[in-house]
BASEKOL-228417 format. One line per field, with one value per atom (N, C-alpha, C): residue number from 1; residue in three letters; x, y, z. Coordinates in pm, 1 decimal. Example, Ala and Ser with C-alpha at 12.3 -4.5 7.8 and 13.67 -1.06 7.14 Angstrom:
BEGIN
num = (1,1,1,2,2,2)
residu = (ala,ala,ala,ser,ser,ser)
u = (1319.0,1230.0,1320.0,1285.0,1367.0,1290.0)
v = (-569.0,-450.0,-330.0,-225.0,-106.0,3.0)
w = (780.0,780.0,780.0,708.0,714.0,787.0)
//
This chain:
BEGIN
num = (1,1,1,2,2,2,3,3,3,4,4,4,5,5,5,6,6,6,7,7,7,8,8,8,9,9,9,10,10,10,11,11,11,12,12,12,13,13,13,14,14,14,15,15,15,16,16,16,17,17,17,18,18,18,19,19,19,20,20,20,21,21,21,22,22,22,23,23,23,24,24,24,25,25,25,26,26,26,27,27,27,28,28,28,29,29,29,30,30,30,31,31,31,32,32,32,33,33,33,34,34,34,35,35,35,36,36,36,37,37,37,38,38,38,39,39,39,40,40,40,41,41,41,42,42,42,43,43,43,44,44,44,45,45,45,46,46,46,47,47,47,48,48,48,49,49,49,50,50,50,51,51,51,52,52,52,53,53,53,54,54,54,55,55,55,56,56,56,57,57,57,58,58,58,59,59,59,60,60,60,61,61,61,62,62,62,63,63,63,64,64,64,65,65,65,66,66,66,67,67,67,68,68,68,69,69,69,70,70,70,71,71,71,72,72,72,73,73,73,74,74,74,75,75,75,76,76,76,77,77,77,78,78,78,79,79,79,80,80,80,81,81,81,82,82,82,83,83,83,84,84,84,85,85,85,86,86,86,87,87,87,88,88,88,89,89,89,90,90,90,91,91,91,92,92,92,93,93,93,94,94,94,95,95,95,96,96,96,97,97,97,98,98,98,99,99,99,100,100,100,101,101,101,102,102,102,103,103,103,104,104,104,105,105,105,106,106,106,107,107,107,108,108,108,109,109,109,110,110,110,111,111,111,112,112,112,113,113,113,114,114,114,115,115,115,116,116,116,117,117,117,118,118,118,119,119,119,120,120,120,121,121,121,122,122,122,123,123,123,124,124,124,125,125,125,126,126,126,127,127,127,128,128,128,129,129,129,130,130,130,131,131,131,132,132,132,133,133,133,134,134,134,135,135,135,136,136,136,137,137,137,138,138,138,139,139,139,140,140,140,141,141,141,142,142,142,143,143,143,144,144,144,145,145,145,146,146,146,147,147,147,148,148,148,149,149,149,150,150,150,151,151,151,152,152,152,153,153,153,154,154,154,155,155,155,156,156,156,157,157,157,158,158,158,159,159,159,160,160,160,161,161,161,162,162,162,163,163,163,164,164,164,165,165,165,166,166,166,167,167,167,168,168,168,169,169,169,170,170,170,171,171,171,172,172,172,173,173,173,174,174,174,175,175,175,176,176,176,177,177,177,178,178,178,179,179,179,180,180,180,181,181,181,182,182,182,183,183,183,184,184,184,185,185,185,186,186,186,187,187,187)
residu = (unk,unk,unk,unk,unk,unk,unk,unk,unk,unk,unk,unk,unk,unk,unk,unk,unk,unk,unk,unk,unk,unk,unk,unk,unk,unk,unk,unk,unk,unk,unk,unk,unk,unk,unk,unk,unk,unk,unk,unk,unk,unk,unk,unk,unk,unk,unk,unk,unk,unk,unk,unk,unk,unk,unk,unk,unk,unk,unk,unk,unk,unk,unk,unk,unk,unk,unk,unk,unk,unk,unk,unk,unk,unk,unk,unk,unk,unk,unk,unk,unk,unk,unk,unk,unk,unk,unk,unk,unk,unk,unk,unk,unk,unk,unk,unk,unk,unk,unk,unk,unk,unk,unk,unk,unk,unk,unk,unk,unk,unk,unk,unk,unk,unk,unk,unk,unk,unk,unk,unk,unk,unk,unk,unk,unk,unk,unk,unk,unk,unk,unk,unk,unk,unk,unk,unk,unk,unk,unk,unk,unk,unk,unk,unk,unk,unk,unk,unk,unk,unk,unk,unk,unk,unk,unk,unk,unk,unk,unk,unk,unk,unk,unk,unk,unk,unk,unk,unk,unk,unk,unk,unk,unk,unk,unk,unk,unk,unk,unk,unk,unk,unk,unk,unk,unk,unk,unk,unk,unk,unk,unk,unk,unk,unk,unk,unk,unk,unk,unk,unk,unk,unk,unk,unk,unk,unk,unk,unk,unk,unk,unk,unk,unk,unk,unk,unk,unk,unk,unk,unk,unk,unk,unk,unk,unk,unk,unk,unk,unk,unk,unk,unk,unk,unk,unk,unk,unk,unk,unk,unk,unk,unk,unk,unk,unk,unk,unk,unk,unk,unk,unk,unk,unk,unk,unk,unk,unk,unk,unk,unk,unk,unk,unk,unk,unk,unk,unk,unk,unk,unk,unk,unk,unk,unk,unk,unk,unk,unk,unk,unk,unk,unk,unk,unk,unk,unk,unk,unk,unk,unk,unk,unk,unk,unk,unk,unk,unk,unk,unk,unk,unk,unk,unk,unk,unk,unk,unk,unk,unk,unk,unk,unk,unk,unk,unk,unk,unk,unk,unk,unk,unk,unk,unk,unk,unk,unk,unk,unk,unk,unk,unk,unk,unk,unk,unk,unk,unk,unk,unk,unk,unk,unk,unk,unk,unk,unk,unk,unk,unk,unk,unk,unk,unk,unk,unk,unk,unk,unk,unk,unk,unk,unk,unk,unk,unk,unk,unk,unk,unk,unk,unk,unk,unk,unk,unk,unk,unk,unk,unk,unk,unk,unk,unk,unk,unk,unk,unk,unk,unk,unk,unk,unk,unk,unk,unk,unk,unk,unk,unk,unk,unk,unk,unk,unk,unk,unk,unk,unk,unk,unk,unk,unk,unk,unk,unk,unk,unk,unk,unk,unk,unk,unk,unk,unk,unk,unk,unk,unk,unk,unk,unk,unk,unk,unk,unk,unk,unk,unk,unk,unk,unk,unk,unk,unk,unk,unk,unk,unk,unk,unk,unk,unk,unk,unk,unk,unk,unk,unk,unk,unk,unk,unk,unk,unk,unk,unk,unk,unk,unk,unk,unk,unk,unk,unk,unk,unk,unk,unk,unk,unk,unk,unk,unk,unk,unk,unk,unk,unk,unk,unk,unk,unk,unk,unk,unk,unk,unk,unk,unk,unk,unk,unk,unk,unk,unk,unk,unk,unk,unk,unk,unk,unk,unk,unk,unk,unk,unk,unk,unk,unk,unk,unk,unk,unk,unk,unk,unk,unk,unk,unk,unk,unk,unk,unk,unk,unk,unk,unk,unk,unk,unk,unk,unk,unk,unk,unk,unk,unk,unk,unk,unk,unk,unk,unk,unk,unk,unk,unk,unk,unk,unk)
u = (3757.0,3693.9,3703.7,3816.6,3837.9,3764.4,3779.5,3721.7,3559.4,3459.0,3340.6,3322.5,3386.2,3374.2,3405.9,3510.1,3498.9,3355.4,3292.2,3192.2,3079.7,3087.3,2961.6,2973.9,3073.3,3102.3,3077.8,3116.8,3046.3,2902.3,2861.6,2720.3,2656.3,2668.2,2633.5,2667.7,2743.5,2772.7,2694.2,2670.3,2587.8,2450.8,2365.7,2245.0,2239.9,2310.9,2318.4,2311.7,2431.0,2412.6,2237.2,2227.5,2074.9,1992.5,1959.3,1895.7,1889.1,1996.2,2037.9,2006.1,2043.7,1984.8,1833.9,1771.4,1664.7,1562.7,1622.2,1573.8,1564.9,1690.6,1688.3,1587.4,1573.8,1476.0,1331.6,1294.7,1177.5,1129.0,1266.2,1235.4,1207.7,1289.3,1272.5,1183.3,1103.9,962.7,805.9,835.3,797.8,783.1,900.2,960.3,841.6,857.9,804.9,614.2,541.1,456.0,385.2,497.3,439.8,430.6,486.8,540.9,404.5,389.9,259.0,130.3,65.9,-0.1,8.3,96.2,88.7,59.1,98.0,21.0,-121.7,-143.2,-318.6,-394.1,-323.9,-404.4,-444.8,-353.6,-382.6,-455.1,-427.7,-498.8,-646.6,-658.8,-823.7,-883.5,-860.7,-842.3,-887.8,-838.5,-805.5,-910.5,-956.6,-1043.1,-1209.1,-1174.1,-1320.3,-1330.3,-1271.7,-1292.4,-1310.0,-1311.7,-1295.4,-1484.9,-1541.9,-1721.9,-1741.3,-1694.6,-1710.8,-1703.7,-1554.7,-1548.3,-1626.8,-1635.8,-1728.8,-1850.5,-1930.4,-2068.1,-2045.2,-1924.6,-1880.7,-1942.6,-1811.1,-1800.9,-1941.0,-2002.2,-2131.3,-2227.8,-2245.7,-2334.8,-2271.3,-2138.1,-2067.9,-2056.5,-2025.8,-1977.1,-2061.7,-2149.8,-2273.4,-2227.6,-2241.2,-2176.7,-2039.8,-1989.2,-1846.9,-1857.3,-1948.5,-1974.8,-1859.9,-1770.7,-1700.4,-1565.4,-1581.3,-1450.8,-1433.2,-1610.7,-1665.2,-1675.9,-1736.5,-1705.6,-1588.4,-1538.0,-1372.9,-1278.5,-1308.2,-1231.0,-1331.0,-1464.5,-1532.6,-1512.2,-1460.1,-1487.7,-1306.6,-1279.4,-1073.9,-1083.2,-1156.9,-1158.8,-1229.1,-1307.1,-1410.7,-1306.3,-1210.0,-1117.4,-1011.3,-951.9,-864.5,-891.4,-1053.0,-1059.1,-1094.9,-1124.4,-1183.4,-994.3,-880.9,-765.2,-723.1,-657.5,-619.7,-492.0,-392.6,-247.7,-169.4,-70.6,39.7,35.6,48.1,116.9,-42.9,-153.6,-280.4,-299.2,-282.3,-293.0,-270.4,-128.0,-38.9,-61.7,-108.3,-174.1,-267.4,-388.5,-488.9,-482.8,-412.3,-393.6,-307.5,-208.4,-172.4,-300.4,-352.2,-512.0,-585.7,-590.3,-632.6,-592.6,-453.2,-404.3,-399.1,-427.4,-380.8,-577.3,-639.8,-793.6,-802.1,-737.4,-785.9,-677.7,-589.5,-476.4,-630.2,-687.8,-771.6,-909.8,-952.1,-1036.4,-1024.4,-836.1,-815.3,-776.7,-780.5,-775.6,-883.4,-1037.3,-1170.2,-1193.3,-1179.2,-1185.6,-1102.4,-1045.0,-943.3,-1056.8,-1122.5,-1213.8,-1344.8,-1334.3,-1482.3,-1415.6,-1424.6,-1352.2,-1464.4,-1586.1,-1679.7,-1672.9,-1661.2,-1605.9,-1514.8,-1396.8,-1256.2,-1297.1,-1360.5,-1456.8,-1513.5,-1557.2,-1643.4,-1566.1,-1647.5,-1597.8,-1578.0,-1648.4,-1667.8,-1559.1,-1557.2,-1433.5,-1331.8,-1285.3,-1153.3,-1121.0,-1205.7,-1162.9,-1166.5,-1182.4,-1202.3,-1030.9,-1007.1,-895.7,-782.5,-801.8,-706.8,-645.2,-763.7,-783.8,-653.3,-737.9,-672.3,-525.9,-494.5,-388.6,-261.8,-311.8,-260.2,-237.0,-345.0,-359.6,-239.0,-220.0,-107.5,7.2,44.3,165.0,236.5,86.0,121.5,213.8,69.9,118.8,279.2,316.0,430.9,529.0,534.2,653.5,607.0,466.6,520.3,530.2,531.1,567.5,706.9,746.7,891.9,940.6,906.9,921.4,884.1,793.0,750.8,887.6,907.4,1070.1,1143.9,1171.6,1306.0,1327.7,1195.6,1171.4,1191.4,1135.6,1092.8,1267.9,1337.0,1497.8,1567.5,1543.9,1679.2,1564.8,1465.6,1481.8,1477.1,1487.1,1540.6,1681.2,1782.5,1893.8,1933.0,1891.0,1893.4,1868.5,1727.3,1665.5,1820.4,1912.9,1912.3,2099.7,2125.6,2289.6,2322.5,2482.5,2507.1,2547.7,2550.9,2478.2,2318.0,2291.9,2129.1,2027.7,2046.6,2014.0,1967.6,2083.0,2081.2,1947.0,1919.3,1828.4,1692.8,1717.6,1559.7,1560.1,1621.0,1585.8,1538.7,1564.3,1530.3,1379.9,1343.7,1193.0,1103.9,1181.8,1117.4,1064.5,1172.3,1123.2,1180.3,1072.7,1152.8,1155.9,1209.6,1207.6,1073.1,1014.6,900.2,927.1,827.5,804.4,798.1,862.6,869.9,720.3,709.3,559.4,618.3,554.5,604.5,486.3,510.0,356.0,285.7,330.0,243.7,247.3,190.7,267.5,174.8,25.3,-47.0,42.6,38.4,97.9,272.3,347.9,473.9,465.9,331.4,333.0,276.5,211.2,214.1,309.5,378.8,495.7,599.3,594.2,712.3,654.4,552.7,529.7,563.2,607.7,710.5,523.2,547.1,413.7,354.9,257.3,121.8,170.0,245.1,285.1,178.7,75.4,-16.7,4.4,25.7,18.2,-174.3)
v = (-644.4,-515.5,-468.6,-505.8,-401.9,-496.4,-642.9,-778.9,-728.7,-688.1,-633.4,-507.4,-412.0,-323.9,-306.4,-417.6,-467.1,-537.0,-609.9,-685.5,-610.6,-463.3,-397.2,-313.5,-283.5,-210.6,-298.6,-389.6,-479.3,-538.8,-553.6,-549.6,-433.8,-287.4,-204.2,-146.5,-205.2,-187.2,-263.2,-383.3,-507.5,-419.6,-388.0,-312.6,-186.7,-93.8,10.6,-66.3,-133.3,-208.3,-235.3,-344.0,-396.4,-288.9,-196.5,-61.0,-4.0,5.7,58.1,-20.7,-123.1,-191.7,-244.0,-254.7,-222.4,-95.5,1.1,111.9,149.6,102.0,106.6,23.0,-145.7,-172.3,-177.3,-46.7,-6.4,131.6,156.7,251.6,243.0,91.0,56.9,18.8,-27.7,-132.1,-7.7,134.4,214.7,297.9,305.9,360.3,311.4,140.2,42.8,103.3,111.0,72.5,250.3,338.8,485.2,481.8,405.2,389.2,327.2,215.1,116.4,231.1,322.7,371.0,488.8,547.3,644.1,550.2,430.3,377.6,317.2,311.6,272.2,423.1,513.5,638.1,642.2,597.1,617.6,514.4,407.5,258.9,303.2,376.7,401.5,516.8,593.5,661.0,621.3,505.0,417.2,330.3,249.4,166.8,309.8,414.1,486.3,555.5,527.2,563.5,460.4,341.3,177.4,206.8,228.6,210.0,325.6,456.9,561.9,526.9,486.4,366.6,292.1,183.6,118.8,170.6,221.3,304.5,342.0,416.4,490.3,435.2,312.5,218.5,89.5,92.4,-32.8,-20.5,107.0,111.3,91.8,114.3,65.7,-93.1,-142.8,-292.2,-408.2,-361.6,-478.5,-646.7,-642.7,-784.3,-827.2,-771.2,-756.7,-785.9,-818.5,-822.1,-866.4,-1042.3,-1102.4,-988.4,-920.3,-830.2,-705.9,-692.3,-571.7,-647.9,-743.2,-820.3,-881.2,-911.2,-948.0,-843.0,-711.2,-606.0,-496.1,-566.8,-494.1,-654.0,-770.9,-861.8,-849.6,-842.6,-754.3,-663.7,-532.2,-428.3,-505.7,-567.1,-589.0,-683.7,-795.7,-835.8,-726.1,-670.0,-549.4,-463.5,-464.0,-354.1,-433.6,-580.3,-644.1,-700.9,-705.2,-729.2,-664.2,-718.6,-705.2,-659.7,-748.7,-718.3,-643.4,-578.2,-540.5,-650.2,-756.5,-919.6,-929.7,-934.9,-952.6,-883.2,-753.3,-623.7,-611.7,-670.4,-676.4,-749.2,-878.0,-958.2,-944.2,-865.4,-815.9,-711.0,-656.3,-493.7,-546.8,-688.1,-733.2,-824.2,-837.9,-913.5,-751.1,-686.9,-588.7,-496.9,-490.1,-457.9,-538.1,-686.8,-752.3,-787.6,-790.5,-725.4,-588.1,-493.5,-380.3,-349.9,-441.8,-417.2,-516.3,-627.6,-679.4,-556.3,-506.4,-418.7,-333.0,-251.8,-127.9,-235.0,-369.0,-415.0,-415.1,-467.1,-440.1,-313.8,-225.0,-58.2,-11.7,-40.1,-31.8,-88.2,-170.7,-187.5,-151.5,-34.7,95.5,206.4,248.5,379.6,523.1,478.5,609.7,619.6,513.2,471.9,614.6,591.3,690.1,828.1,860.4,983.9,1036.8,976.7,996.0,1071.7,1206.9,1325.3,1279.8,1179.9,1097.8,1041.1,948.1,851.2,897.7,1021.0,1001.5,1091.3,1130.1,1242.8,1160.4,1005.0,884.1,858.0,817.9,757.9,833.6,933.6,1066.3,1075.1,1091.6,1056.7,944.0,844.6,724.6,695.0,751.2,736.8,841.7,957.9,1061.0,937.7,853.1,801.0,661.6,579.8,498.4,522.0,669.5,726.0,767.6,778.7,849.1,683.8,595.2,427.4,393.7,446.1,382.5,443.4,588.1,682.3,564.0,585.7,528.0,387.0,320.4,184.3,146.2,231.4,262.9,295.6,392.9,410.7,317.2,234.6,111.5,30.2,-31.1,-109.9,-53.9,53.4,98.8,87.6,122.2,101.7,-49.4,-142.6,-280.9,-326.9,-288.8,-307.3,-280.0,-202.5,-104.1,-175.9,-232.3,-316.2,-433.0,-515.1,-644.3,-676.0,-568.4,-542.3,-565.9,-448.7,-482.5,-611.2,-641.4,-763.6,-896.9,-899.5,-989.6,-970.3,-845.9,-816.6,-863.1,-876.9,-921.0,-773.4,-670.9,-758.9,-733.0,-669.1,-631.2,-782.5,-821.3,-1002.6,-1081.8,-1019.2,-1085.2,-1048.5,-889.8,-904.0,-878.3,-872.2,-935.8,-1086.0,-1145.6,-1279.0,-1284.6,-1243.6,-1235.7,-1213.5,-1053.5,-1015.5,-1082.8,-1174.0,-1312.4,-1178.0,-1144.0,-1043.7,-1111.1,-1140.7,-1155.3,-1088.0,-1135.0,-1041.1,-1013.5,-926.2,-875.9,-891.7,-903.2,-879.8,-763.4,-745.2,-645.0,-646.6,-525.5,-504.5,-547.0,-612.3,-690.9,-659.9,-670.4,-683.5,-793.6,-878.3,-1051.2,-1125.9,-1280.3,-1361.6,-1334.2,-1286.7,-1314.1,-1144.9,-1034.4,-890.7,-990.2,-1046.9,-1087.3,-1231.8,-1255.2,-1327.4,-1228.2,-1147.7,-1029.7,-972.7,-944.0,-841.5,-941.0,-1036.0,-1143.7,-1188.7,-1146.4,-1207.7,-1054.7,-1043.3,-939.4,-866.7,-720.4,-700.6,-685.3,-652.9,-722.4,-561.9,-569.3,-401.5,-453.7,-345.8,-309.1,-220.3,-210.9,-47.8,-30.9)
w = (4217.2,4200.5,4055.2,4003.4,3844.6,3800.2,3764.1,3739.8,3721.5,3803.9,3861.4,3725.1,3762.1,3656.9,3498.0,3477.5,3334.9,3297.1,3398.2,3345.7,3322.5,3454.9,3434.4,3301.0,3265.3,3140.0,3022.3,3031.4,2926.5,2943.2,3043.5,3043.5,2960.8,3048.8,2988.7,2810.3,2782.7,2645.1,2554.5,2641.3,2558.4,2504.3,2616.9,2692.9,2559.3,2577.8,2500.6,2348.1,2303.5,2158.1,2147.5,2226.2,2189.9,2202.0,2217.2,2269.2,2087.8,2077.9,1923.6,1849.5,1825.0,1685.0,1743.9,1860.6,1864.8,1808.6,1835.9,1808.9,1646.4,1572.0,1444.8,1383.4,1421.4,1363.8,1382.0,1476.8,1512.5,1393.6,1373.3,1270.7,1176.2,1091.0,976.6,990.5,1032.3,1041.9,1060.8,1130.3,1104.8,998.4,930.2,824.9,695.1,708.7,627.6,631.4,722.8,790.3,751.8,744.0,686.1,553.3,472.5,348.7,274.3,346.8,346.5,344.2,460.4,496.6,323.3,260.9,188.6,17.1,19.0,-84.8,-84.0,56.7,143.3,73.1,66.8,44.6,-132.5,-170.1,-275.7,-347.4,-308.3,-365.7,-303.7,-201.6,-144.5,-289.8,-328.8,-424.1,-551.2,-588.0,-685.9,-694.2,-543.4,-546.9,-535.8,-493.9,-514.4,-633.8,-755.7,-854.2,-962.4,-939.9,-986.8,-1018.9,-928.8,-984.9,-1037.4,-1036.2,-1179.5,-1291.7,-1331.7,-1418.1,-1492.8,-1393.0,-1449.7,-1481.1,-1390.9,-1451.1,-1606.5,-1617.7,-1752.0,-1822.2,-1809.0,-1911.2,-1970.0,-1867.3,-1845.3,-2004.6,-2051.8,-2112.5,-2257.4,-2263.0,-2428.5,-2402.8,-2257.7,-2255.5,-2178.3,-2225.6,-2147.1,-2170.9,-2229.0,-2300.8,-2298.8,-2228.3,-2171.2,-2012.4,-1976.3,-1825.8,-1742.8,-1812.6,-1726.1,-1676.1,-1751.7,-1756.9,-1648.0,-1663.3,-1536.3,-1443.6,-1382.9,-1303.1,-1194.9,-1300.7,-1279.0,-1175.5,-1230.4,-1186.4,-1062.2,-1063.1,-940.4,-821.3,-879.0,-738.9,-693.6,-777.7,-733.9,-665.1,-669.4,-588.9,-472.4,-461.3,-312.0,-246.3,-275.5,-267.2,-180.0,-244.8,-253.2,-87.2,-105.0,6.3,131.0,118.2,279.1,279.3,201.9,272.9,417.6,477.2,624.3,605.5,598.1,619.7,485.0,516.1,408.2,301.0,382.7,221.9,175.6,233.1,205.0,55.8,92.5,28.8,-91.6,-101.3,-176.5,-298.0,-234.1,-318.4,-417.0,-304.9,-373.9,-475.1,-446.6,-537.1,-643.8,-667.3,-788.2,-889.9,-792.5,-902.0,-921.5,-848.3,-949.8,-1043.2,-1027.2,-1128.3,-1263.8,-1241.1,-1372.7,-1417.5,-1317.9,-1387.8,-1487.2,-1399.6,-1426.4,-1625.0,-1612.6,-1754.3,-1816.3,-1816.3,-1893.4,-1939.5,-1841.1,-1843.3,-1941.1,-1981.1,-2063.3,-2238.3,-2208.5,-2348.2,-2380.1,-2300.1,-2372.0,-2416.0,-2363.1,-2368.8,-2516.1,-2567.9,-2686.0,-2798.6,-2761.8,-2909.2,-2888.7,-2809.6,-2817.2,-2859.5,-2995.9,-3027.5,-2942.9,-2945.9,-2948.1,-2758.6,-2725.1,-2569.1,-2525.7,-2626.4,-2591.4,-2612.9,-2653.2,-2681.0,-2596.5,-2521.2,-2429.6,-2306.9,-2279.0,-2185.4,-2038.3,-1993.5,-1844.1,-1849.7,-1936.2,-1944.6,-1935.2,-2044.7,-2071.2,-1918.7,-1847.2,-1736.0,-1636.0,-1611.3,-1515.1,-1555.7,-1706.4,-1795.4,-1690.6,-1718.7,-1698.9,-1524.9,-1458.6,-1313.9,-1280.8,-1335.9,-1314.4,-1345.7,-1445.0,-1521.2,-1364.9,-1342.0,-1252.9,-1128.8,-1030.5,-908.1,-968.4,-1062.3,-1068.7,-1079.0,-1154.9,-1173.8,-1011.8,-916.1,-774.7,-735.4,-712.0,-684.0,-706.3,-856.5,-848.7,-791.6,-784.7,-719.7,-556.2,-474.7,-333.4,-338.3,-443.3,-431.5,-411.4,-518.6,-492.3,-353.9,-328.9,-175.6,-56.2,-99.5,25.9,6.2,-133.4,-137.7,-121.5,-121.6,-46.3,95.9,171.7,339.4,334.3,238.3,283.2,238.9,164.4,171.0,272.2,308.1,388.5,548.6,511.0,680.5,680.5,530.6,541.8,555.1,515.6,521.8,643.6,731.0,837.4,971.5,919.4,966.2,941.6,810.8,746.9,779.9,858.2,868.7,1031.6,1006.4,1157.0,1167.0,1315.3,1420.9,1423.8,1396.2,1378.3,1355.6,1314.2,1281.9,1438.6,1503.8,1660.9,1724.0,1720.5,1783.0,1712.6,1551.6,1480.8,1540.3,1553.3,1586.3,1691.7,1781.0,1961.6,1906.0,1823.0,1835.1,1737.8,1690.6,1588.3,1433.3,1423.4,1291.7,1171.2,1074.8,920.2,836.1,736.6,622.1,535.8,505.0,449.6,294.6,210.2,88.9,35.9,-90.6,-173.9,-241.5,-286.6,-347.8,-535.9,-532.7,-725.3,-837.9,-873.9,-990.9,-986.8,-969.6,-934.9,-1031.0,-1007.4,-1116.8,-1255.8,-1239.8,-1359.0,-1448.7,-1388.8,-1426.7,-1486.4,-1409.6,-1463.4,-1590.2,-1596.2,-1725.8,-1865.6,-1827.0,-1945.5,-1953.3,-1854.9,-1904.5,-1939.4,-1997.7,-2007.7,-2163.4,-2189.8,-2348.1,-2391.1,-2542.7,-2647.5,-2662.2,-2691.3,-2681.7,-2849.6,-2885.8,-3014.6,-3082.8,-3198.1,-3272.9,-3388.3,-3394.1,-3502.4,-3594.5,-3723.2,-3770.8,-3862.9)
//
């Protein structure tokens, strides 16, 4: 009889545990997944101001086409992605388009002048500064539930629900080979 009730007590303790670190990593993965959704808002933002832009810009850089190009087939890229890692991907090719894009733009002085532009410039400049505060915030969710995913005992039952560890949002490899060369000082 006591034999019986030690086991149901440990049953039930088991039950409750898995319940809990179930529940936690429903949160983190929620957590992750709101985090995701508030940089979706702004990259939407970002990508509907990408053909203002360009319009702006089309008529100083005709002859610059591969460059307009480049950074309108990144956005169309960008926006038929599906998943978070998809996304992710995509939105690092357009970012390392869109850094090629502001080096052509640097040798149109009458370009920078221009009242459209610099209020697109400006725009834009406001919607990445947003990007990086929730990017930040997506890796912190995408930490604190690989952590989890990746600790005993919580581990036990990511494994049961076949959960792995997710990717951090990075700059990407073409963005981490510019930022890895010393940068071009002009006076």
């Amino acid at each position: 009889m006591i034999a019986g009730i030690i086991i149901a007590v440990v049953v039930l303790i088991l039950i409750l545990w898995y319940v809990s670190a179930n529940n936690k990593l429903v949160a983190l993965k929620n957590n992750r997944e709101n985090a995701w959704a508030d940089i979706d808002v702004q990259l939407k933002q970002r990508y509907d101001l990408i053909p203002q832009l360009i319009g702006a810009v089309k008529g100083y850089m005709d002859h610059e086409s591969d460059v307009l190009t480049r950074v309108t087939a990144a956005r169309s890229r960008a926006l038929s992605a599906t998943s978070i890692n998809d996304k992710v991907l995509a939105d690092n090719e357009l970012g390392a388009a869109m850094s090629a894009f502001n080096i052509q733009v640097e040798a149109y002085p009458e370009l920078k002048a221009n009242t459209n532009f610099m209020h697109l410039q400006t725009e834009i400049s406001d919607i990445e500064n947003k990007l990086a505060a929730v990017r930040r915030f997506f890796n912190s969710a995408t930490r604190e539930l690989n952590t989890a995913i990746e600790s005993i005992p919580t581990n036990i039952v990511a494994n049961i629900k076949k959960m792995t560890t997710q990717p951090m949002f990075d700059v990407g490899v073409e963005q981490r080979a510019v930022m890895d060369k010393a940068p071009e000082v002009k006076f």
